[in-house]
ROTI-99273 format. One line per field, with one value per residue (C-alpha): residue in three letters; x, y, z. Coordinates in Angstrom, 2 decimals, decimal comma. Last residue first. Layout:
// ROTI-99273
resn <- c(ALA/...)
u <- c(X/...)
v <- c(Y/...)
w <- c(Z/...)
//
This chain:
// ROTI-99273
resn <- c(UNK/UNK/UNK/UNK/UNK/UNK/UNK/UNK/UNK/UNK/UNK/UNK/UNK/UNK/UNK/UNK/UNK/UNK/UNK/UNK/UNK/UNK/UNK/UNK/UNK/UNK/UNK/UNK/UNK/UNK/UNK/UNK/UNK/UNK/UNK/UNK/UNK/UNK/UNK/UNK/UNK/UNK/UNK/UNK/UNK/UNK/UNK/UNK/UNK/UNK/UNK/UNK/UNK/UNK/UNK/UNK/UNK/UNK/UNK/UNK/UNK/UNK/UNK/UNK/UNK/UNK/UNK/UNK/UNK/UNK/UNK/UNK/UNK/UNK/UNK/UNK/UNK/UNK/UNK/UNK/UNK/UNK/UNK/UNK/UNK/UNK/UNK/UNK/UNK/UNK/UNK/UNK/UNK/UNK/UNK/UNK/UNK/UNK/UNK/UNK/UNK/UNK/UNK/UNK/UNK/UNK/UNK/UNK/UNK/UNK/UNK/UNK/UNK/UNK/UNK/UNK/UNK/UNK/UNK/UNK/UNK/UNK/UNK/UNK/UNK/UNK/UNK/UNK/UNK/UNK/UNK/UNK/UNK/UNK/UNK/UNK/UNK/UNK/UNK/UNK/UNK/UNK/UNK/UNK/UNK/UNK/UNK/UNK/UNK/UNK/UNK/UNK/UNK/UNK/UNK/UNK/UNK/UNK/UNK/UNK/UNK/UNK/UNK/UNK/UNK/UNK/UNK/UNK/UNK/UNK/UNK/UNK/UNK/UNK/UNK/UNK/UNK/UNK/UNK/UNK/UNK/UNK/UNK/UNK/UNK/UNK/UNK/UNK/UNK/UNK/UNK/UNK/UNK/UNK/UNK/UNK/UNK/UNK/UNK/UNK/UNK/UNK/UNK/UNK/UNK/UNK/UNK/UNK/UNK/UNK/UNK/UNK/UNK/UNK/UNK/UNK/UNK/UNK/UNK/UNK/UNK/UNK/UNK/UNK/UNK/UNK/UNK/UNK/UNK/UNK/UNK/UNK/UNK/UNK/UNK/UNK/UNK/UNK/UNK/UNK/UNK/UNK/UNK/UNK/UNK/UNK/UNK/UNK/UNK/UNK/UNK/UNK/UNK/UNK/UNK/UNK/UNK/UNK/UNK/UNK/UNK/UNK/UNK/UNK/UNK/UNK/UNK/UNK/UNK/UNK/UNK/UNK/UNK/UNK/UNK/UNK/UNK/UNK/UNK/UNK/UNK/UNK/UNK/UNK/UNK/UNK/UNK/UNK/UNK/UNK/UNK/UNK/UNK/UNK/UNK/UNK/UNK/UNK/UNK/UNK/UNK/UNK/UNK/UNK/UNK/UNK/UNK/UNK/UNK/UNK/UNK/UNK/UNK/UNK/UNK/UNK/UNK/UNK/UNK/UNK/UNK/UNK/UNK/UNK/UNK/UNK/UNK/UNK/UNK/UNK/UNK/UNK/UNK/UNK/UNK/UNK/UNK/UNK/UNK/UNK/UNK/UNK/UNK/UNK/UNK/UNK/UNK/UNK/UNK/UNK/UNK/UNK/UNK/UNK/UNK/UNK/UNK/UNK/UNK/UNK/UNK/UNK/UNK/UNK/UNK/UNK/UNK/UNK/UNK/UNK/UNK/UNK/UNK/UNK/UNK/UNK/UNK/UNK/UNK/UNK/UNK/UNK/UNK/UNK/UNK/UNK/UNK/UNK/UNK/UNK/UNK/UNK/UNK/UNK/UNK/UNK/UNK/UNK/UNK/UNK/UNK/UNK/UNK/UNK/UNK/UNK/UNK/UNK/UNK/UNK/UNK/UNK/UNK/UNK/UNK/UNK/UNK/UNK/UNK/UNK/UNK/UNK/UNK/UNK/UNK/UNK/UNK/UNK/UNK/UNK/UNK/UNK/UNK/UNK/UNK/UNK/UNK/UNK/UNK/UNK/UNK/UNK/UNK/UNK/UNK/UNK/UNK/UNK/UNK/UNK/UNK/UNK/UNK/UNK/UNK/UNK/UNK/UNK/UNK/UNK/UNK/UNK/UNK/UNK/UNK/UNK/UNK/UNK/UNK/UNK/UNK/UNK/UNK/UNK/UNK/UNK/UNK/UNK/UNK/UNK/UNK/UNK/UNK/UNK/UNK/UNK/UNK/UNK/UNK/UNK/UNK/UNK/UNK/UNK/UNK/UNK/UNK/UNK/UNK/UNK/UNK/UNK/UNK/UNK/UNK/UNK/UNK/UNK/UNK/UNK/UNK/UNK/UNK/UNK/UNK/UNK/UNK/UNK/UNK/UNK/UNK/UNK/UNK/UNK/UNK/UNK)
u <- c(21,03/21,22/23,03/20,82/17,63/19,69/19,82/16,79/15,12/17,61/15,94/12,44/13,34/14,82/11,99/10,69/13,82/15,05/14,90/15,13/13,12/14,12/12,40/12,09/10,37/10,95/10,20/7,62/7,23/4,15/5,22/8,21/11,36/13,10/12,34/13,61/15,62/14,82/16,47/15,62/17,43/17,40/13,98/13,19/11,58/12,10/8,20/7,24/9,55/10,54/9,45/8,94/5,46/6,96/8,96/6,95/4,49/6,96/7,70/4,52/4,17/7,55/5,80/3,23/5,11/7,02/4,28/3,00/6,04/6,59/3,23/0,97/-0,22/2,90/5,10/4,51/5,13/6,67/6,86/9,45/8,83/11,31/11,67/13,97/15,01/18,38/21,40/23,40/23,60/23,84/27,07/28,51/28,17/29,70/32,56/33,34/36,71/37,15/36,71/39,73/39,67/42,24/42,65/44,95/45,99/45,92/45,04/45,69/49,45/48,57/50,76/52,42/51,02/47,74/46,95/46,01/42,47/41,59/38,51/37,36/37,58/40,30/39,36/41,15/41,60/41,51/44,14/43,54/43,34/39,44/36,12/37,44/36,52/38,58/41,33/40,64/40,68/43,92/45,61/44,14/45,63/48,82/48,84/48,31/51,13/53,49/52,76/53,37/56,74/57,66/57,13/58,22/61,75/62,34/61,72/60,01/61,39/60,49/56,55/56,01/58,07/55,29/52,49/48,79/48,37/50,52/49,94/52,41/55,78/56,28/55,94/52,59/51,40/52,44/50,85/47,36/47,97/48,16/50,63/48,76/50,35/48,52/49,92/48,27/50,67/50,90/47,46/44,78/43,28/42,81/42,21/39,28/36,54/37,83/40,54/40,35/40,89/40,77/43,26/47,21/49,75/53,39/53,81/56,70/54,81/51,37/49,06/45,71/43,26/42,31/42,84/40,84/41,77/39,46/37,96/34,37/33,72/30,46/28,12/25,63/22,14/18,42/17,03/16,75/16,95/18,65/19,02/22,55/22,42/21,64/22,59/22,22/21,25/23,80/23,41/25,10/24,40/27,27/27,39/26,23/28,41/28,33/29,57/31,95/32,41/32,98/35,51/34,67/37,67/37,19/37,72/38,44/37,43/38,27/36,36/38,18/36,14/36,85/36,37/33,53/31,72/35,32/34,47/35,94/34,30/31,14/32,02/33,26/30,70/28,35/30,80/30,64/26,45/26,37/28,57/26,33/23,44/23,53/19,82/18,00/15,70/14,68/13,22/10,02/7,11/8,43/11,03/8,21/7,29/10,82/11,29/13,19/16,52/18,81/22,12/20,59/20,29/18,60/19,31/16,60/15,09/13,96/11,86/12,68/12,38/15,53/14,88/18,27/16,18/13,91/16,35/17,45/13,78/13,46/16,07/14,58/11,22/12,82/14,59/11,49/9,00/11,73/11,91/8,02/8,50/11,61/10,19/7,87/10,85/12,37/9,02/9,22/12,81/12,46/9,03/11,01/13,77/11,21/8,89/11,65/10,49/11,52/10,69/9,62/5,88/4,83/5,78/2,86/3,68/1,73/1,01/-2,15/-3,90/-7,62/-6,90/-10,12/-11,48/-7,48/-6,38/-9,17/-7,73/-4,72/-5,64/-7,24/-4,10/-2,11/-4,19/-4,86/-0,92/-0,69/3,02/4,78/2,81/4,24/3,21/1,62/3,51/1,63/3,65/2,15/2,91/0,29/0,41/-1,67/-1,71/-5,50/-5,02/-2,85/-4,99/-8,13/-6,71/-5,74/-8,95/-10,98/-8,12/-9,35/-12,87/-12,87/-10,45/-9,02/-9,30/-6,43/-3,13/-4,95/-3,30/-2,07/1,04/3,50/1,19/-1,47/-2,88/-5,20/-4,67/-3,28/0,55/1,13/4,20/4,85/8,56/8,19/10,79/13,66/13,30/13,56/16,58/18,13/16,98/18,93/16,39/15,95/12,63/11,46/8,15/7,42/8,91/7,29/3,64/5,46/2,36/-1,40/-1,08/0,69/-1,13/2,26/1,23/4,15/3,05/5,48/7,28/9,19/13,09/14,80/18,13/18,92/22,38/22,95/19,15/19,35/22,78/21,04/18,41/20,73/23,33/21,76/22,63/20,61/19,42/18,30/16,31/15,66/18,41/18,04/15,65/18,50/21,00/24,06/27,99/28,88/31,22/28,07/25,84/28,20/28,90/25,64/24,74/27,25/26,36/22,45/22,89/25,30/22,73/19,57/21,21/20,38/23,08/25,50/27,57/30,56/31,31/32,53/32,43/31,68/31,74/30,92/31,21/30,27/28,24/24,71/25,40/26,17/26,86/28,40/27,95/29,64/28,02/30,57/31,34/27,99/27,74/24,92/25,98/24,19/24,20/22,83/21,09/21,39)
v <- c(109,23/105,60/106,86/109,25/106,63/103,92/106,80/107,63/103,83/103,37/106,41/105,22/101,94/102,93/102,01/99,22/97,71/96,30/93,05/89,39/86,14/82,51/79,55/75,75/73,07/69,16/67,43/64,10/62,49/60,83/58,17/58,48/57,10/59,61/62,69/65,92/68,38/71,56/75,16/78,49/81,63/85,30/85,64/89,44/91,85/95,65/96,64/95,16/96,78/94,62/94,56/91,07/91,00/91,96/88,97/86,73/87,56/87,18/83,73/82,53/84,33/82,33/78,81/79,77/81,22/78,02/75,62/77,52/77,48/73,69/72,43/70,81/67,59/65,63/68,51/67,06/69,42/69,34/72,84/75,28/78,89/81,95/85,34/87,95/91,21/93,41/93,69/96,74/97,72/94,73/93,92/96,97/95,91/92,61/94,47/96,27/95,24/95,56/99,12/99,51/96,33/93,82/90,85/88,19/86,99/83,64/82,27/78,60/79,18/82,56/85,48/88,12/88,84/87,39/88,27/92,17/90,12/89,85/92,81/91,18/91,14/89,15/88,53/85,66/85,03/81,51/79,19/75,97/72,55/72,28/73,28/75,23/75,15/72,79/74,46/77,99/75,89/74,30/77,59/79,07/76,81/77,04/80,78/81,01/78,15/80,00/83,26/80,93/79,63/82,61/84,36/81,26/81,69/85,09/84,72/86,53/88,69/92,20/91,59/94,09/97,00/96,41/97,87/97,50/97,21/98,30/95,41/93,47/94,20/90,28/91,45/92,68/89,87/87,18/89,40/88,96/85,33/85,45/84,82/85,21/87,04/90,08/94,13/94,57/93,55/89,81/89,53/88,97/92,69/94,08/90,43/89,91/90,11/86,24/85,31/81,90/78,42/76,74/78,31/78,23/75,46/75,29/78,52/76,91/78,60/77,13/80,25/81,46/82,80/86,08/87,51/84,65/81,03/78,26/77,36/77,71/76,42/78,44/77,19/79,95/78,76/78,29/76,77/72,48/72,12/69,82/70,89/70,42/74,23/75,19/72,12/72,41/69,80/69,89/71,91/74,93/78,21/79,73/83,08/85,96/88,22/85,75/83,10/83,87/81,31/81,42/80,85/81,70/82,24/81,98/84,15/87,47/87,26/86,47/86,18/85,00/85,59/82,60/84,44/85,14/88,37/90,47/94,39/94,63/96,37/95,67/91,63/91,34/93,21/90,36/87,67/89,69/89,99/86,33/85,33/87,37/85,95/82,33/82,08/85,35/83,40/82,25/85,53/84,37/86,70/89,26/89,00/90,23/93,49/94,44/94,09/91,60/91,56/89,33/87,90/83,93/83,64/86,97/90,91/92,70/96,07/98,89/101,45/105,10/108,11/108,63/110,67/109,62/107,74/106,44/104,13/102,93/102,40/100,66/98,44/97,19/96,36/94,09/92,41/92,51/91,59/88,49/87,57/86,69/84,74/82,68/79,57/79,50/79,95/77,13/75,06/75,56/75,02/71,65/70,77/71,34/69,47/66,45/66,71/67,20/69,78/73,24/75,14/78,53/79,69/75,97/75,23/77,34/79,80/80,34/83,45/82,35/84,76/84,16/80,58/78,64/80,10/81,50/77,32/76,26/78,68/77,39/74,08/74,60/76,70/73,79/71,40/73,55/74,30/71,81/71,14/73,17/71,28/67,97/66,34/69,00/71,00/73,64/75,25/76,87/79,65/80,34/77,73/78,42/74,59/74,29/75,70/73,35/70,21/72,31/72,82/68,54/67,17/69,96/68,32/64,74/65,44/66,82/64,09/65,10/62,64/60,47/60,68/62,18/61,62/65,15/63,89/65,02/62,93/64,69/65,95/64,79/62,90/64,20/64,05/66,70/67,20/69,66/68,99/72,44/74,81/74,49/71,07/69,80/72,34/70,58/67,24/67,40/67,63/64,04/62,97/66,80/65,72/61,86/60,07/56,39/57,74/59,13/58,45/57,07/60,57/63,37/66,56/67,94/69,99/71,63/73,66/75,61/77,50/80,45/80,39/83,71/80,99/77,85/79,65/77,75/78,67/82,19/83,10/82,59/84,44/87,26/86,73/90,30/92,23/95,45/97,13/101,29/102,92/107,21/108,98/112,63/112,65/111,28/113,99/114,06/115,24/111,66/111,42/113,01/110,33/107,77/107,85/108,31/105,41/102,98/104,73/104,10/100,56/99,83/101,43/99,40/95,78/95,87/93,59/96,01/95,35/97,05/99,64/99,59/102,76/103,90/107,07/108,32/105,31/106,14/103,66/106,06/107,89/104,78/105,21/102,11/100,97/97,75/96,70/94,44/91,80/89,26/90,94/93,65/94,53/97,79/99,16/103,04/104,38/107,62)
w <- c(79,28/79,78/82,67/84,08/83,24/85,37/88,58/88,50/88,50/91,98/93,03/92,51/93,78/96,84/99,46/97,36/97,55/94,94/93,00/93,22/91,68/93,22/90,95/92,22/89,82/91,10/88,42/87,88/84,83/85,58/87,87/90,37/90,02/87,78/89,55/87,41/89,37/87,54/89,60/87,92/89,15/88,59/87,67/87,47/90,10/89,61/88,65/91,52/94,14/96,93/101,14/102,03/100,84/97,29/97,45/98,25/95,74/93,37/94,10/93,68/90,58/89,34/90,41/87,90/85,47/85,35/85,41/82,01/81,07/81,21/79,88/82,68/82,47/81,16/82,27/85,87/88,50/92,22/93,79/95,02/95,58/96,39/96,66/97,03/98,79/97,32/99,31/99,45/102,79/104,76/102,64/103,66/107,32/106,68/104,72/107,57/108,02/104,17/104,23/101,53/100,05/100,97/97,50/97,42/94,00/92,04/95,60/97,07/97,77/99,82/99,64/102,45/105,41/106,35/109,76/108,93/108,00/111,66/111,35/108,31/104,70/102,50/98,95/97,54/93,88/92,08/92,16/90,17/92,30/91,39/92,68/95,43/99,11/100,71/99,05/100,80/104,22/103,71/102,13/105,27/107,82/105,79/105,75/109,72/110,59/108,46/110,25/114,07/112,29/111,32/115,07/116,82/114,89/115,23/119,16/121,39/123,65/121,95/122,10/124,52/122,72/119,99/121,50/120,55/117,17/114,04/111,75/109,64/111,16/112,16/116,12/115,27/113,00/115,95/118,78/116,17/116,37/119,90/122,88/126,73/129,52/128,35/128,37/125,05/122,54/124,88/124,33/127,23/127,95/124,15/123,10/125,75/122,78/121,68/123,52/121,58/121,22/118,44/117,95/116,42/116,11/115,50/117,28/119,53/122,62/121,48/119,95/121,01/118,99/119,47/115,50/114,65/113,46/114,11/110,61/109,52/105,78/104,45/102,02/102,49/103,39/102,24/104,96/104,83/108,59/111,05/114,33/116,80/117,19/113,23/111,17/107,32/105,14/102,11/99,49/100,90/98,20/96,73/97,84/95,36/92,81/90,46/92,50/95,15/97,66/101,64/104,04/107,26/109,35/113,59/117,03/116,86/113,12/109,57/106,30/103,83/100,57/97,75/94,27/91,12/91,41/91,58/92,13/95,66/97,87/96,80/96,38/99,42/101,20/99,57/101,17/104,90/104,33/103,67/106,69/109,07/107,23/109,00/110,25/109,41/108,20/111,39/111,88/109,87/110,95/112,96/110,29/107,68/109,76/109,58/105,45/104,20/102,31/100,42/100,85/100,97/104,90/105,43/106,47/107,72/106,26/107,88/106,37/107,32/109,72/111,58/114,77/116,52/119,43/116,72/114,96/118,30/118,92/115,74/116,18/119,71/118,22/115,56/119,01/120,78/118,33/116,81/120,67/120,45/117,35/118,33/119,04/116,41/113,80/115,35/114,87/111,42/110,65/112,36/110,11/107,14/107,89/109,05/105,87/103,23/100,52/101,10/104,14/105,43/103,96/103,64/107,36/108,49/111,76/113,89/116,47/118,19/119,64/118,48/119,88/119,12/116,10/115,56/115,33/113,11/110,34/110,76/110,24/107,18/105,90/106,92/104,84/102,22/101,21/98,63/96,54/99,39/101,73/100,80/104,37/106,91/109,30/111,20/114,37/117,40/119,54/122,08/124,83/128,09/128,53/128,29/124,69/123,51/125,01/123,21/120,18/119,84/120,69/118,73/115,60/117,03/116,94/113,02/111,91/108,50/105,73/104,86/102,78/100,15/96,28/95,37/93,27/95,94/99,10/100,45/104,09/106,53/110,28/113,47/115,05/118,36/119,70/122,92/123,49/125,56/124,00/126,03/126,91/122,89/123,25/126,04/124,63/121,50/118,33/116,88/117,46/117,10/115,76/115,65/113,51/114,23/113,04/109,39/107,72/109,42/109,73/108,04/109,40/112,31/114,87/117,14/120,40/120,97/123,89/123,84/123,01/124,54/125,16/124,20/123,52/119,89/118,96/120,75/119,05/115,54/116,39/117,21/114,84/113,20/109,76/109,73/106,33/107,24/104,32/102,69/105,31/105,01/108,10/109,83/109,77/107,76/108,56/107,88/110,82/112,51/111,26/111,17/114,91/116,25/114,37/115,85/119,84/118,77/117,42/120,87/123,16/121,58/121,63/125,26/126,15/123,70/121,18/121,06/118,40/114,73/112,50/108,46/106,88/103,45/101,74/97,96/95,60/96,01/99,03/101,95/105,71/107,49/110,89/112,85/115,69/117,92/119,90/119,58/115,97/115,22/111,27/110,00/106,52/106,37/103,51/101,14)
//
């Protein structure tokens, strides 16, 4: 038995899980505290349920909260960013592009020293024993604490940041630091962004991580915790401390993975609409399709691993023109219940639209008698072609494909869409991000440039795929469950020797539901 939670800017959305069957599920308002509105959502399930804690065996939590910060410039400490690259990349400096309030907001202390390798392991230079003391003791003077190790092609050789590292506690014992290796793929700058990002929001990962667990506590709930991340996969609490950055975009995952759940279709478009926008996702086997495209989080460019999400402005609060011909940006957002015309508001919705239309029963329909037929079909129309726009932009081809709606705002599609073969509303669909939370698995990954000239393909795979495994099991998986689940060769035509670029993700459960998970496949092989 486990419990999915979603903690959205509006609302924390609960669900409780036996095996595949939803036993209850709730959404309540976020609170500032975070704490109050996990305890108030668990509260709810729990007795809903008719279960008490100590009969619940793992708790996964969906959070925008480190997301929220980056966008906000808010909770960001400062860092003290090293990158080991020199005489390379000496015009580049660290966080040369970042926009200056964020650059302000976490110091804009950059530091560029000597050492590290090229892909092929050819030295760029030796390390600089008086300019590294040089460096530790600047950082150190200014009281900073967080630092960030980026070194050039680190996820082909490690040693240089390790070294570092290890140079940093001798004269830092304190340090919390954070190696670019452990976050980033190949791409020195992206890389270095994500790394320094995750710096910054080390000491709000403790509190925030800190805060679940007391809201776990408060109810006497006795269990791992996992954390939701970018890719639909889980890591254990002590792991965010370590990398909350990869919690970047999950909200989306977790809603496309609900999809799938609630649904039982592992290849579709998932529409998942809000107060305030659509994301549009895809399908793929039961997991989003991953973004290959360098992703921006708060004007920052990273290369996370990271849904491929198309954001539209349409939400259930998004405010309509009085002919209806066009709908949002702009939004209510959480004041629908006060703003809307359904709810007593002086301001015309989409969600007013689906009300007067007969689609939804919200708020109060006698309040919505003056307007027109006319601006009521034409606002509906308005929705579907916004979506049929969005779905399209999305799809590999011109060929429908099905649609599975999820979402608190999903009552605004009435009827068909164009773009779908068939449009799909799960029961529990508007906590499908919640649900999502819930069943995710935790995974690994490693990426590393080989030659299959000097080293024979499998036994570069296997390597590589050990790597990954042990990144997965320190985020929280059951050995015995891992398996390869994807294999990614990108072979490098302009460099010498053959060179590929070798990237392996492995998956499997969570250590803390393994055995019953193990149980339940012997039953039915029984």
């Amino acid at each position: 038995m486990h419990i999915g939670i979603d903690v959205g800017g509006t609302h924390t959305d609960a669900v409780l899980i036996s095996g595949d069957d939803i036993l209850a599920s709730t959404k309540a308002l976020t609170s500032a505290d975070i704490v109050t509105g996990v305890v108030n959502a668990l509260t709810t399930i729990l007795t809903d349920g008719v279960v008490s804690g100590t009969q619940i065996d793992a708790i996964m939590i969906g959070t925008t909260q480190f997301t929220n910060a980056v966008v906000e410039r808010r909770e960001l400490s400062e860092v003290a960013a090293i990158r080991i690259g020199l005489p390379s990349g000496e015009g580049l400096p660290p966080m040369v592009d970042w926009p200056a309030d964020i650059k302000a907001a976490v110091g804009n202390h950059a530091y560029m020293i000597k050492g590290g390798y090229l892909y092929d392991n050819w030295p760029l230079a030796q390390f600089d024993e008086a300019e590294i003391n040089d460096v530790l003791h600047d950082i150190k003077r200014k009281g900073l604490t967080n630092i960030s190790i980026a070194s050039a092609f680190s996820p082909m050789n490690p040693e240089p940041e390790l070294f570092l590292a290890e140079k940093v506690k001798a004269v830092i014992p304190e340090a919390k630091i954070t190696l670019s290796h452990n976050i980033g793929r190949l791409g020195i700058l992206e890389r270095e962004n994500a790394s320094i990002l995750n710096t910054a929001l080390l000491d709000f990962a403790d509190r925030v991580v800190d805060a679940f667990g007391m809201a776990i506590n408060k109810l006497g709930i006795q269990c791992p915790v996992f954390i939701s991340q970018n890719d639909g996969t889980l890591m254990n609490a002590s792991y965010v401390k370590k990398f909350p950055a990869l919690t970047f975009a999950s909200g989306p995952t977790n809603s496309l993975r609900g999809a799938f759940k609630l649904s039982g279709v592992a290849n579709a478009i998932v529409v998942d609409i809000g107060g305030t926008t659509s994301d549009i996702g895809v399908l793929q086997n039961g997991f989003p399709r991953e973004s290959s495209a360098i992703v921006d989080i708060g004007g920052i460019r990273t290369n996370f691993r990271m849904p491929d999400i198309n954001a539209i402005g349409l939400g259930g609060g998004s405010m309509v023109t009085p002919d209806g011909l066009q709908i949002g940006p702009q939004s209510v957002g959480h004041r629908l219940v006060d703003d809307g015309l359904a709810f007593g508001g002086d301001i015309l919705t989409a969600t007013d639209l689906i009300v007067a239309a007969g689609g939804a029963e919200i708020g109060d329909k006698t309040k919505l008698q003056h307007l027109s037929k006319e601006v009521v079909a034409s606002g509906i129309k308005t929705i579907n072609q916004m979506l049929d726009r969005g779905i399209d932009m999305m799809k590999l081809n011109s060929e429908p494909v099905p649609v599975i709606l999820v979402g608190g705002g999903a009552v605004l599609v009435s009827g068909d869409l164009k773009s779908a073969s068939q449009v799909l509303r799960p029961k529990h669909a508007e906590v499908a991000n919640a649900i999502g939370a819930s069943i995710a698995k935790i995974s690994g990954e490693s990426e590393k440039m080989v030659s299959y000239q000097n080293i024979p393909r499998d036994k570069a795979i296997e390597e590589v795929k050990q790597e990954a495994f042990k990144r997965a099991i320190a985020a929280g998986a059951s050995k015995v469950s891992l398996e390869m689940v994807d294999i990614e060769e990108t072979t490098i035509p302009y460099m010498d020797g053959a060179c590929t670029k070798l990237r392996i993700k492995v998956m499997g459960d969570v250590q803390a539901l393994a055995s019953t998970t193990h149980n339940k496949i012997e039953e039915a092989s029984s």
